[in-house]
Backbone as JSON, one array per atom type, in Angstrom:
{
  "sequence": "XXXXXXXXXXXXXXXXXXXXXXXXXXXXXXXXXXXXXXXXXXXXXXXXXXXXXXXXXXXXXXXXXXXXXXXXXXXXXXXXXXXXXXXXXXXXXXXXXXXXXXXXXXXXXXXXXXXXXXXXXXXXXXXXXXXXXXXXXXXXXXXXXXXXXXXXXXXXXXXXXXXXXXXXXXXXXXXXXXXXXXXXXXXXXXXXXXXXXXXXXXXXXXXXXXXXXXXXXXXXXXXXXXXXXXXXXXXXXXXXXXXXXXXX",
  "N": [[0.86, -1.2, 0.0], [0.62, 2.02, -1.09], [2.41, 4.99, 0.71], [0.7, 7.55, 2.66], [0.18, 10.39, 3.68], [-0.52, 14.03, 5.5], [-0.6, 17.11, 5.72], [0.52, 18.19, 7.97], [2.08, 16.18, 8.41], [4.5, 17.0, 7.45], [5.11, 19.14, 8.82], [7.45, 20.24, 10.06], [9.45, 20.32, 8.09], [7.98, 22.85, 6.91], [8.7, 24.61, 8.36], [11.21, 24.85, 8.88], [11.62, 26.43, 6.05], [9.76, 28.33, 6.05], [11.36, 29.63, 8.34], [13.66, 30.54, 6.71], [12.59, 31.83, 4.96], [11.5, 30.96, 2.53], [9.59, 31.95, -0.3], [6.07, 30.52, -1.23], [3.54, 28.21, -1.52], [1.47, 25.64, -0.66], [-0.21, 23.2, -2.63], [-1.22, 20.98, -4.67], [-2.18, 17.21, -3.34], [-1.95, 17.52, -0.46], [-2.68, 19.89, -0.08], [-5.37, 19.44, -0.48], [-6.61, 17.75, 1.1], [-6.1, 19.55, 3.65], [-8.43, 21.27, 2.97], [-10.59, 19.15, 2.55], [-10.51, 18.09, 5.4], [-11.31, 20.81, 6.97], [-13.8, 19.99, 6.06], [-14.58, 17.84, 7.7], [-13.56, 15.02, 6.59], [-11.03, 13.15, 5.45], [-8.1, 13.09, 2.98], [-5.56, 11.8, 1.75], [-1.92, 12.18, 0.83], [0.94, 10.46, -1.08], [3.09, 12.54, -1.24], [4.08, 16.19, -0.95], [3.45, 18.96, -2.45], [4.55, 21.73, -3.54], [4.65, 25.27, -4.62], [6.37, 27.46, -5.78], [8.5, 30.55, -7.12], [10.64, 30.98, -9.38], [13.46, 31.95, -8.93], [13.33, 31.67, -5.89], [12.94, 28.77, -5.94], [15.78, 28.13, -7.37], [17.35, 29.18, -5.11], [16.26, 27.77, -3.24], [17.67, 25.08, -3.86], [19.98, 25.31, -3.49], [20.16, 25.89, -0.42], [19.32, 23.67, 0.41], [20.85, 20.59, 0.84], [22.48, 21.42, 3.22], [20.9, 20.84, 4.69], [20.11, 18.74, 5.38], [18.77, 17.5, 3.7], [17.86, 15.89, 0.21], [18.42, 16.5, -3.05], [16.79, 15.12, -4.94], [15.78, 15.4, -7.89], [16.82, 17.38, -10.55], [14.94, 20.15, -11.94], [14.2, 20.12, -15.32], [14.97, 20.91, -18.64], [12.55, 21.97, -21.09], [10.45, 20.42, -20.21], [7.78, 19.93, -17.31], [8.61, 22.18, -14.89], [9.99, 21.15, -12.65], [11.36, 20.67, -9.43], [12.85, 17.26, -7.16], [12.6, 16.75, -3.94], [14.0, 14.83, -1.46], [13.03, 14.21, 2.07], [13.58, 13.63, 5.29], [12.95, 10.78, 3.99], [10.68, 11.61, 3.15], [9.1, 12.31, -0.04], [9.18, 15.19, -1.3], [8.02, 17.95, -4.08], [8.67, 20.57, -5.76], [7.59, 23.08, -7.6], [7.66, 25.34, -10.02], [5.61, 26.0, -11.79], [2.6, 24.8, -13.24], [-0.26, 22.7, -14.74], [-3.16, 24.83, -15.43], [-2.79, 26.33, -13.04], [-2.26, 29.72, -12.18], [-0.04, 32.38, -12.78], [2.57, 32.41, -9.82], [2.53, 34.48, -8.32], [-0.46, 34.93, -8.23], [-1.53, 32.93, -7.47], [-0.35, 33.26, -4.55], [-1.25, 35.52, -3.88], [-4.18, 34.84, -3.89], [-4.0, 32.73, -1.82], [-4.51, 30.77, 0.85], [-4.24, 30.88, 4.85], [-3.1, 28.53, 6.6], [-3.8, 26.82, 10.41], [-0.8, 25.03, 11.54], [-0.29, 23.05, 14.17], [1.28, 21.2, 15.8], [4.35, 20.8, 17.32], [4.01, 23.6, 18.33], [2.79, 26.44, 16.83], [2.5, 26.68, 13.57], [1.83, 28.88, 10.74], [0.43, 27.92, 7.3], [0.76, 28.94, 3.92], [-2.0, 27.55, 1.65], [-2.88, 27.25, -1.6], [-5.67, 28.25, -2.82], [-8.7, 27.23, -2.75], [-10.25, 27.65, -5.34], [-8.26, 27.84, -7.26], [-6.61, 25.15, -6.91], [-8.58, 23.5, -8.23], [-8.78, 24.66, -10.33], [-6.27, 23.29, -11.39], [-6.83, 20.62, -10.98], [-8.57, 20.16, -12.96], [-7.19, 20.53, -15.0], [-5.06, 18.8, -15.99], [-6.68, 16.3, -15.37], [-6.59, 14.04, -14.75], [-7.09, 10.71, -13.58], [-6.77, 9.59, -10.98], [-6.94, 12.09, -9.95], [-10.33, 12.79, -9.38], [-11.67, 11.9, -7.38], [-10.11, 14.05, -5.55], [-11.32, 16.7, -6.9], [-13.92, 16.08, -7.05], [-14.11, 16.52, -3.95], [-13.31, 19.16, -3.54], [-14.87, 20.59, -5.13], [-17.32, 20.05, -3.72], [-16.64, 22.02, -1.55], [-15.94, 24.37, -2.16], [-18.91, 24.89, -3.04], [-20.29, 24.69, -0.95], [-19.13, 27.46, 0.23], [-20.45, 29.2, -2.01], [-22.72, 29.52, -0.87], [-22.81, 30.06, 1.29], [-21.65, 32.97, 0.93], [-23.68, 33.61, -0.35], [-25.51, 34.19, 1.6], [-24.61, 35.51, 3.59], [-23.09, 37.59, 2.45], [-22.97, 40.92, 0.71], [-24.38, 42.96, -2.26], [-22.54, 43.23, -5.13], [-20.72, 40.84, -4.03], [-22.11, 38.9, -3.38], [-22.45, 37.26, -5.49], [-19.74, 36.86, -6.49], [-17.9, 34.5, -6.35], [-19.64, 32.43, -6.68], [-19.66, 32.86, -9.91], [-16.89, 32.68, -10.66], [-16.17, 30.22, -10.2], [-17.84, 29.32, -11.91], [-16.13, 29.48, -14.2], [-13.61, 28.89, -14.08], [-14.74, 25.79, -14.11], [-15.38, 25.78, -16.66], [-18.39, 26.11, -17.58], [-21.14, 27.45, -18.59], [-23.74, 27.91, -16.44], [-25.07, 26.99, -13.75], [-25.3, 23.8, -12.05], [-28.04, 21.84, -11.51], [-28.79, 21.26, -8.14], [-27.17, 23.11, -7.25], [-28.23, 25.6, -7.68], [-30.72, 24.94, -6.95], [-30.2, 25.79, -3.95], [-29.35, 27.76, -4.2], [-31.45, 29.48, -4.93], [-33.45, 30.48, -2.58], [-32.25, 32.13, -1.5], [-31.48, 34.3, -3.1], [-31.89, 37.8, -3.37], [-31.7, 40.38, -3.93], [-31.56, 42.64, -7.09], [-28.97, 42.1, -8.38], [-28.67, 39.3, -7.66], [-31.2, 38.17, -8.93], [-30.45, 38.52, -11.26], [-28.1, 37.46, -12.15], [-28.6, 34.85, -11.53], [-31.09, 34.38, -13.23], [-29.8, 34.17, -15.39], [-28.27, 31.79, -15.39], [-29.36, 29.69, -14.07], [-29.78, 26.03, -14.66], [-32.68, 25.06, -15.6], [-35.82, 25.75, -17.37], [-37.93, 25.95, -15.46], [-36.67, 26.52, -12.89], [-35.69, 29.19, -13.46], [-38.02, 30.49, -13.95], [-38.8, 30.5, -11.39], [-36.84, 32.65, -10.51], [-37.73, 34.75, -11.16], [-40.08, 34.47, -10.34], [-39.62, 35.04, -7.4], [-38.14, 37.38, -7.64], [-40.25, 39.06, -8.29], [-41.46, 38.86, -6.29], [-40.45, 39.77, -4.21], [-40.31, 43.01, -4.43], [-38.24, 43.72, -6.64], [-37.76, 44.87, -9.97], [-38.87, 43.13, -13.02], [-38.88, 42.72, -15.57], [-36.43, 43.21, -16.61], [-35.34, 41.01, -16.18], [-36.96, 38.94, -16.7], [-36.65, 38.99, -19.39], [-34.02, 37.95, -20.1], [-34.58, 35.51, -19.06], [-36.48, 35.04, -21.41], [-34.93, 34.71, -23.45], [-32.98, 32.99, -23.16], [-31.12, 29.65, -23.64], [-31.72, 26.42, -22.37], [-30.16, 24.03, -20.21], [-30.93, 21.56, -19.13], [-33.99, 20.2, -19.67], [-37.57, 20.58, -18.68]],
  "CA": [[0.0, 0.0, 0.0], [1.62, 3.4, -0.88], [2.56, 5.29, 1.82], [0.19, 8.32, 2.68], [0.77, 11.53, 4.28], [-1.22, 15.28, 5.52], [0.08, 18.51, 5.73], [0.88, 18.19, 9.34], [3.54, 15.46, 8.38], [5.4, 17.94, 7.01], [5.44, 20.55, 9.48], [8.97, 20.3, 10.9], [9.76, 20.9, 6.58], [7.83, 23.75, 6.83], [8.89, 25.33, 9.33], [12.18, 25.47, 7.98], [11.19, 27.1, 4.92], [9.53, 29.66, 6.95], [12.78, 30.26, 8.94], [14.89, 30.46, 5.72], [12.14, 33.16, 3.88], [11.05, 30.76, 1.21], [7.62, 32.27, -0.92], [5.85, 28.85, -1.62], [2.38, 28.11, -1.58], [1.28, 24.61, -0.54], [-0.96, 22.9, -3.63], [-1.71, 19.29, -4.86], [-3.1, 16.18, -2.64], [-1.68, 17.68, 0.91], [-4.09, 21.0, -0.06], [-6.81, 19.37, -0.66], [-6.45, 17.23, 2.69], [-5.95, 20.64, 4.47], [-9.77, 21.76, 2.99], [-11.0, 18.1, 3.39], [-9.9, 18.47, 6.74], [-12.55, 21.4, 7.45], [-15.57, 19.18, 5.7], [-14.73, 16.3, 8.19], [-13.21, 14.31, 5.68], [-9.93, 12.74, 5.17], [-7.27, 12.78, 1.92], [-4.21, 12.3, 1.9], [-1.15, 12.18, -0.36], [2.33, 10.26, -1.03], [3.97, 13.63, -1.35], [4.1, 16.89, -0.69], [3.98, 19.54, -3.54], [4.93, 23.25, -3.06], [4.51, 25.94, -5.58], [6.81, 28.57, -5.74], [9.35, 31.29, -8.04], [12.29, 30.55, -10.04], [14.29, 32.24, -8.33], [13.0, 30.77, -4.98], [13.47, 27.41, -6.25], [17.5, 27.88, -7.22], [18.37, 29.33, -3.9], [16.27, 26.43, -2.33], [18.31, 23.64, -4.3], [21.51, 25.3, -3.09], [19.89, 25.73, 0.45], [18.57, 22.15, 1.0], [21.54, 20.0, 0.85], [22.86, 22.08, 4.14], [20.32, 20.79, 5.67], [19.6, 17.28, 5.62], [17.23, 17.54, 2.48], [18.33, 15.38, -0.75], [18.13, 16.9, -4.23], [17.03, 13.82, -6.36], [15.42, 15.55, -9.45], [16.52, 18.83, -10.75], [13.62, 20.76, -13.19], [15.01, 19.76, -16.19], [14.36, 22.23, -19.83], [11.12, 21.34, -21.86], [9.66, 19.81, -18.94], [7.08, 20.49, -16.29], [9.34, 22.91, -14.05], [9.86, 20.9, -11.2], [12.34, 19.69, -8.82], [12.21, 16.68, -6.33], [13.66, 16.76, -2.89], [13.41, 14.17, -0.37], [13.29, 15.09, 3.34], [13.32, 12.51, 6.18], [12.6, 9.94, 3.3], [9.4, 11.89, 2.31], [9.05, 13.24, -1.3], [8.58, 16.86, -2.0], [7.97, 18.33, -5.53], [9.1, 21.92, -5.89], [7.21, 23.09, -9.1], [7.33, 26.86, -10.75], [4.42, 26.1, -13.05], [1.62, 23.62, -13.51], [-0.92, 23.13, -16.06], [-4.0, 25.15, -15.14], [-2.28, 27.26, -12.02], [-1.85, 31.0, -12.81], [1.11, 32.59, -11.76], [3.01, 32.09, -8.5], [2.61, 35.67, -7.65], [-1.48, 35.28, -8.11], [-1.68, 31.66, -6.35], [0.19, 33.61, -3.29], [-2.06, 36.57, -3.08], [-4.78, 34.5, -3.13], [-3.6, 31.45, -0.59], [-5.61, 30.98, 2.46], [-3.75, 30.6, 5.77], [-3.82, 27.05, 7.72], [-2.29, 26.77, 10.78], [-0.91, 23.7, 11.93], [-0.19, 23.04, 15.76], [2.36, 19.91, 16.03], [5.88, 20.95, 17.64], [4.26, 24.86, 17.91], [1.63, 26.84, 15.87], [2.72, 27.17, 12.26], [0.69, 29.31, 9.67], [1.0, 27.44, 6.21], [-0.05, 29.42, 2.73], [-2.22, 27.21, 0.71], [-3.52, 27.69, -2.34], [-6.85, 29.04, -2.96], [-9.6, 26.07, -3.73], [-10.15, 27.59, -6.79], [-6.78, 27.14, -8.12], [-6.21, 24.11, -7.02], [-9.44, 23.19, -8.9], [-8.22, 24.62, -12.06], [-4.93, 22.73, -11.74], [-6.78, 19.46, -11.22], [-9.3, 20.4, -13.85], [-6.77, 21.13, -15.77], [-4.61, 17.71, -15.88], [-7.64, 15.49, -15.44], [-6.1, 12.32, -14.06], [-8.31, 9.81, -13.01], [-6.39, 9.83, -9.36], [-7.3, 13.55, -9.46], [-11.26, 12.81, -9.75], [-12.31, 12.44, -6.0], [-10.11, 15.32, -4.9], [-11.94, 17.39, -7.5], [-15.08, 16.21, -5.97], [-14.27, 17.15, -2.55], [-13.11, 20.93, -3.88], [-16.21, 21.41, -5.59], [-18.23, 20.75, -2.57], [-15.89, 23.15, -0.55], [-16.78, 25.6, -2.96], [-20.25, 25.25, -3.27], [-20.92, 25.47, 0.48], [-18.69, 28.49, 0.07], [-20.7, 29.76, -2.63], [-23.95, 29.02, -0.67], [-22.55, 31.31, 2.14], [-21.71, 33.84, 0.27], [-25.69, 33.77, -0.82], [-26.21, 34.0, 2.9], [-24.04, 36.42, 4.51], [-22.46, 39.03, 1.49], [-24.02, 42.22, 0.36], [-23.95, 43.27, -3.48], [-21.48, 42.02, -5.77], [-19.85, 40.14, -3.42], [-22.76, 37.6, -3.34], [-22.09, 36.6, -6.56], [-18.39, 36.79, -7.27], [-17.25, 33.33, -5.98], [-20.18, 31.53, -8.1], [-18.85, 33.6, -11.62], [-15.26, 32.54, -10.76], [-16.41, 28.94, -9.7], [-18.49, 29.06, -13.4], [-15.2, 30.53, -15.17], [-12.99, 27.38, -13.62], [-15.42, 24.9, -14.34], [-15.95, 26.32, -17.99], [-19.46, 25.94, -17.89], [-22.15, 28.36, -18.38], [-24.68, 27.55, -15.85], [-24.79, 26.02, -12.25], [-25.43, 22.42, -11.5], [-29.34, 22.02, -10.44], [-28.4, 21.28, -6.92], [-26.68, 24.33, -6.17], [-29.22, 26.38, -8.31], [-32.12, 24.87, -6.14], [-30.0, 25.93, -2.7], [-29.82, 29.48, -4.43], [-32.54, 30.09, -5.6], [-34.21, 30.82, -2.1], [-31.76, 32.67, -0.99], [-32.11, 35.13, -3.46], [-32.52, 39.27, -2.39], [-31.74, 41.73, -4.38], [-31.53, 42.3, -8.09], [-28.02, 41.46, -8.68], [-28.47, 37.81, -7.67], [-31.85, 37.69, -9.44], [-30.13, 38.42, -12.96], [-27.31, 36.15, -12.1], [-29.42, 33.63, -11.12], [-31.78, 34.31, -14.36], [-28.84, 33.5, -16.91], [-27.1, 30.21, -15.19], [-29.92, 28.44, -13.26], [-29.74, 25.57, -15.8], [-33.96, 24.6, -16.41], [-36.53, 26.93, -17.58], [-38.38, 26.17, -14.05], [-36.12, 27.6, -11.96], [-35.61, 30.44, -14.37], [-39.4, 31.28, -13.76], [-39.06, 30.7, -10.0], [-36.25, 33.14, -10.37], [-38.47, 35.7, -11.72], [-41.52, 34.94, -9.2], [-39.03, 35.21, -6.55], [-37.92, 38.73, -7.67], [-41.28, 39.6, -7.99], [-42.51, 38.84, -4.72], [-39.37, 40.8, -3.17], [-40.61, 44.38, -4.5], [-37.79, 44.25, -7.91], [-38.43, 45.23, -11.29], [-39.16, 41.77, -13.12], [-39.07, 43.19, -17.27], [-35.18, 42.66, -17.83], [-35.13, 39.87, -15.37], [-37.76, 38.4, -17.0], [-36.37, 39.32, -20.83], [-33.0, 37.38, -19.89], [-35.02, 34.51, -19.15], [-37.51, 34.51, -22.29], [-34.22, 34.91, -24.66], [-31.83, 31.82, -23.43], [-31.53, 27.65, -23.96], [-31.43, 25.66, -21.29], [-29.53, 22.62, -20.31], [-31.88, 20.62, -18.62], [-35.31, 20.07, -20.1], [-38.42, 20.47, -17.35]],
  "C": [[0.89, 1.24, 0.0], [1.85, 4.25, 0.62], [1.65, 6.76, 1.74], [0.35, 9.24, 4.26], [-0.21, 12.69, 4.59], [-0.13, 15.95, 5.96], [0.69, 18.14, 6.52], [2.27, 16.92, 9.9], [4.73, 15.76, 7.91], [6.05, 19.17, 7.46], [6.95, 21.06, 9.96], [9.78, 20.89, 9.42], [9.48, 22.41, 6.55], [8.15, 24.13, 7.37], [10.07, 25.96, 9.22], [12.41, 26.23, 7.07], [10.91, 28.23, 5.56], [10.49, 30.18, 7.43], [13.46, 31.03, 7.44], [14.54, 31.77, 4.77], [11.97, 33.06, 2.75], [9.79, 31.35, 0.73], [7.64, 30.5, -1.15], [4.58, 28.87, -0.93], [2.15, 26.5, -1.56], [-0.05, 24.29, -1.97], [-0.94, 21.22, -3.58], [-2.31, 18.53, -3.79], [-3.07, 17.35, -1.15], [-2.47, 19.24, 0.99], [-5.23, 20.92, -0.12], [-6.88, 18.73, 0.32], [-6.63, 18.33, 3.16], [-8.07, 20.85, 3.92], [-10.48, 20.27, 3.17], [-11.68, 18.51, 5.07], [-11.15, 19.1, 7.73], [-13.73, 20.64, 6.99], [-15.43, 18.06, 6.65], [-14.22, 14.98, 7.15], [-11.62, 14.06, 5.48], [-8.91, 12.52, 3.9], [-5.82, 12.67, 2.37], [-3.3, 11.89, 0.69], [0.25, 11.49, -0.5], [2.97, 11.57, -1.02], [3.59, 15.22, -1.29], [4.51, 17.95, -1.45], [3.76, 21.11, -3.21], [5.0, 24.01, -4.37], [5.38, 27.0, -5.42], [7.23, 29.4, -7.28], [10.45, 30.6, -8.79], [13.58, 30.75, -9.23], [14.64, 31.62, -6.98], [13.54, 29.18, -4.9], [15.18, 26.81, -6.58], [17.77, 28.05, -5.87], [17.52, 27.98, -3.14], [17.18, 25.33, -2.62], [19.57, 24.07, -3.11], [21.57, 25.27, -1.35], [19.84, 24.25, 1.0], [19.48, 21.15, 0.99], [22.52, 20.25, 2.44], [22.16, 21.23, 4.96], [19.21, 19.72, 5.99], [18.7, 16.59, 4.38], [17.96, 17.13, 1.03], [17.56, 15.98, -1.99], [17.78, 15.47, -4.55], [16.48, 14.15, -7.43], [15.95, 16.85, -9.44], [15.46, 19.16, -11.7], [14.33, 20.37, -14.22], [14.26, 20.89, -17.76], [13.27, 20.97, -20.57], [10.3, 20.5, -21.55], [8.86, 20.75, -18.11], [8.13, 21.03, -15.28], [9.36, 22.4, -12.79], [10.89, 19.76, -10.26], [11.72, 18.93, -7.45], [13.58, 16.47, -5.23], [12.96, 15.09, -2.12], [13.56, 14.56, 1.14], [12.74, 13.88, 4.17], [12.84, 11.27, 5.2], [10.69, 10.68, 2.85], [9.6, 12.93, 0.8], [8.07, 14.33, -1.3], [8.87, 17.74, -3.08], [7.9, 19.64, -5.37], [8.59, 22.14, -7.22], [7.01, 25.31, -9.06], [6.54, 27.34, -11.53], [3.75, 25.11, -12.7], [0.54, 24.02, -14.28], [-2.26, 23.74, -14.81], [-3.94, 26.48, -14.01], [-1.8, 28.67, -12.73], [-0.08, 31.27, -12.05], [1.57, 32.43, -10.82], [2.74, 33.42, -7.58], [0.89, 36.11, -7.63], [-2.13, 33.96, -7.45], [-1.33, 32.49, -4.89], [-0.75, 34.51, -3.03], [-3.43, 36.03, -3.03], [-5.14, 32.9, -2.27], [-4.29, 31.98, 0.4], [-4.61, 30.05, 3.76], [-4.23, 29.45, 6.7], [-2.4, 27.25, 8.81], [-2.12, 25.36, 11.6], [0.15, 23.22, 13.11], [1.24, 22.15, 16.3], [3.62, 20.88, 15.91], [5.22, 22.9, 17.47], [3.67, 25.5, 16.39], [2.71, 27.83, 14.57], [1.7, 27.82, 11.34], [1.46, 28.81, 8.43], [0.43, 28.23, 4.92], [-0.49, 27.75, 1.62], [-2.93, 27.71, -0.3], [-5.24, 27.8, -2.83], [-7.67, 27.59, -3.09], [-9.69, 25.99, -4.93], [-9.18, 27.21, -7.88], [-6.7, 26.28, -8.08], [-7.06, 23.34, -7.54], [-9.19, 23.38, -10.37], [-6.79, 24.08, -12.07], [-5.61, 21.26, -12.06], [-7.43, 19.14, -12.34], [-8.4, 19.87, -15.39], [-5.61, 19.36, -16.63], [-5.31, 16.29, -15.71], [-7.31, 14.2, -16.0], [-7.11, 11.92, -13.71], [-8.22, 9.78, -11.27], [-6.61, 11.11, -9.22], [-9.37, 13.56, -8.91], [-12.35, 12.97, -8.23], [-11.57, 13.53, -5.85], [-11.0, 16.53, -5.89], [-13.1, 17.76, -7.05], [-15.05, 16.97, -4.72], [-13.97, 19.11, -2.76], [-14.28, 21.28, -3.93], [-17.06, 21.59, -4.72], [-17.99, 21.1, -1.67], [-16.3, 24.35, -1.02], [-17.7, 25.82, -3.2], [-20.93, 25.48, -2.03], [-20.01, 26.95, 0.65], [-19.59, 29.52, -0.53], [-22.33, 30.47, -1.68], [-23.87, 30.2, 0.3], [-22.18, 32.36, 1.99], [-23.2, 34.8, 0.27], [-26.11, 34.86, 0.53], [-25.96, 34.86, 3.68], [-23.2, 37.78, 3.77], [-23.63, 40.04, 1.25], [-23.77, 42.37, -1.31], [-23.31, 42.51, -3.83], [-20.99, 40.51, -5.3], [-20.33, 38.7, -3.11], [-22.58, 36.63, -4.31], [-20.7, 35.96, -7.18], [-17.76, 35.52, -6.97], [-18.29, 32.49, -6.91], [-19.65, 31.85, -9.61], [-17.33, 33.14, -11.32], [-15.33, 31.15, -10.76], [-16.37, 28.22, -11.44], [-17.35, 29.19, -14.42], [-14.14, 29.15, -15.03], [-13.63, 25.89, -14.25], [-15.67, 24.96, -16.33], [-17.07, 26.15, -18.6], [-20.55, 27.18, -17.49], [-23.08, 28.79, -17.44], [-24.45, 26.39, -14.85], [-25.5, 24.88, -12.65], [-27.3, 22.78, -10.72], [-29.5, 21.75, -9.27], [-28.24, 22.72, -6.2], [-27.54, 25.74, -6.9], [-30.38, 26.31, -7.38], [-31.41, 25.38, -4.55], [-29.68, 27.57, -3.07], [-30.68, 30.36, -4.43], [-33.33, 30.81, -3.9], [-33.22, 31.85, -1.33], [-31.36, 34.05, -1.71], [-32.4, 36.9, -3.6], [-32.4, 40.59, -3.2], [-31.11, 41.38, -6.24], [-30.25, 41.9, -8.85], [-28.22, 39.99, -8.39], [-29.77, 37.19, -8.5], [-31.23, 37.96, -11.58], [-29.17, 37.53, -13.33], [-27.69, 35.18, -12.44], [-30.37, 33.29, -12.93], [-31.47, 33.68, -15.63], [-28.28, 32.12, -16.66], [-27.66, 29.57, -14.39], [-30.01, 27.53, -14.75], [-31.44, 24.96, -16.64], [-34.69, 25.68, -15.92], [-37.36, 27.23, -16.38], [-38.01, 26.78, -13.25], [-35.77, 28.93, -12.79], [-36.86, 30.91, -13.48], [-39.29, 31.56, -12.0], [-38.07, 31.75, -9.86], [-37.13, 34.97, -10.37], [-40.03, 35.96, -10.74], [-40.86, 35.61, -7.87], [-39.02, 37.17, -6.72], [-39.07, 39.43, -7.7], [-41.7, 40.06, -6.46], [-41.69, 39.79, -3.93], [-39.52, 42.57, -3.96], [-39.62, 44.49, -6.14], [-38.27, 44.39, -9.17], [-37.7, 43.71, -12.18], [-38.6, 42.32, -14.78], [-37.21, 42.97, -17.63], [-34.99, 41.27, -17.05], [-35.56, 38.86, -16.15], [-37.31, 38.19, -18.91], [-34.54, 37.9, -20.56], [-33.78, 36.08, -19.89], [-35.4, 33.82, -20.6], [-35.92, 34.52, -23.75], [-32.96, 33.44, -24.81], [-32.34, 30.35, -23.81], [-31.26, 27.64, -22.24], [-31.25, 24.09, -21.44], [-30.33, 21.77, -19.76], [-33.4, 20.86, -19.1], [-36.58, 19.5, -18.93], [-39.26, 19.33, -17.83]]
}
């Protein structure tokens, strides 16, 4: 049986890194364990993959041999950018790119802070859900296919709370980024029917109008806005003009 690992088996790694003033953004299996983690749910990963710079990544090679930590791959040219260390016999993949991941400098600003307790409270940067959704998206392995799952429904109770507790824009902007990742037009009828009542003001009813995916909830989109005092006529014009993916 492979050997499997979480963040938190790594901490004594990190921690180092932190000392030393590496950038590096935690990503792959041991990120999606970390959001797991909060659903009650368990992943874990043979290895331990870190996202950083170029630059970052030379002075680590020349760093990590100091200090107990075995080079065994360098990045090599016309390859996926990525070197492999080992550390206490665990493998960790140093990568400067991956398919689907934006920059290193727009993974970092938006990483979400975990912190993880063993030997003394560490804060770790991982990478965003979303990213790490368009990386797995993006590479669409078959061993990627549950963690995909478990993202999406990190993000859709995300999205849901959003619904529930934002004002303006802000209700919306994590479903349109979700939709933009996913490259699909229109929500999933699940998370359309846990929208829909939640609902309030006319930004989420025009949202809602273009990407609930059957003409039913369209209309309930439109009674809804009714009943809440908004003006129904472009709400209602958005509706009478699209397709829809599911047939009522």
């Amino acid at each position: 049986m492979p050997a499997a690992y979480t963040l938190k088996d790594f901490t004594s790694l990190l921690r180092l890194l932190a000392e030393r003033g590496v950038d590096y953004v935690v990503i792959g299996g041991c990120a999606v364990g970390a959001y797991a983690q909060l659903q009650g749910e368990a992943v874990v990963s043979a290895d331990l993959d870190i996202f950083t710079t170029s630059s970052a990544l030379h002075e680590l090679l020349a760093w990590a041999p100091l200090h107990g930590i075995v080079v065994v791959k360098q990045p090599q040219p016309r390859s996926i950018p990525v070197a492999v260390l080992e550390w206490n016999a665990l493998e960790v993949n140093v990568l400067t790119g991956a398919p689907g991941l934006p920059s290193y400098g727009v993974v970092a600003r938006m990483a979400r802070e975990f912190e993880l307790k063993e030997h003394g409270a560490l804060v770790v940067p991982v990478a965003d859900p979303l990213d790490i959704l368009a990386n797995k998206l993006t590479a669409a392995r078959d061993k990627d296919q549950p963690h995909i799952e478990i993202l999406r429904g990190f993000i859709e109770e995300e999205i849901v709370l959003a619904f529930e507790t934002q004002r303006g824009r802000r209700r919306v902007m994590l479903a349109r980024r979700y939709l933009e990742v996913l490259g699909r037009p229109m929500l999933a009828e699940p998370l359309a029917a846990r929208l829909l009542p939640l609902a309030a003001d006319p930004i989420d009813f025009r949202f809602l109008a273009g990407r609930v995916p059957t003409k039913r909830q369209a209309l309930e989109v439109v009674d809804r806005a009714r009943a809440r005092g908004a003006e129904v006529d472009d709400i209602y014009a958005i509706v009478s003009t699209r397709t829809f993916e599911i047939p009522d």
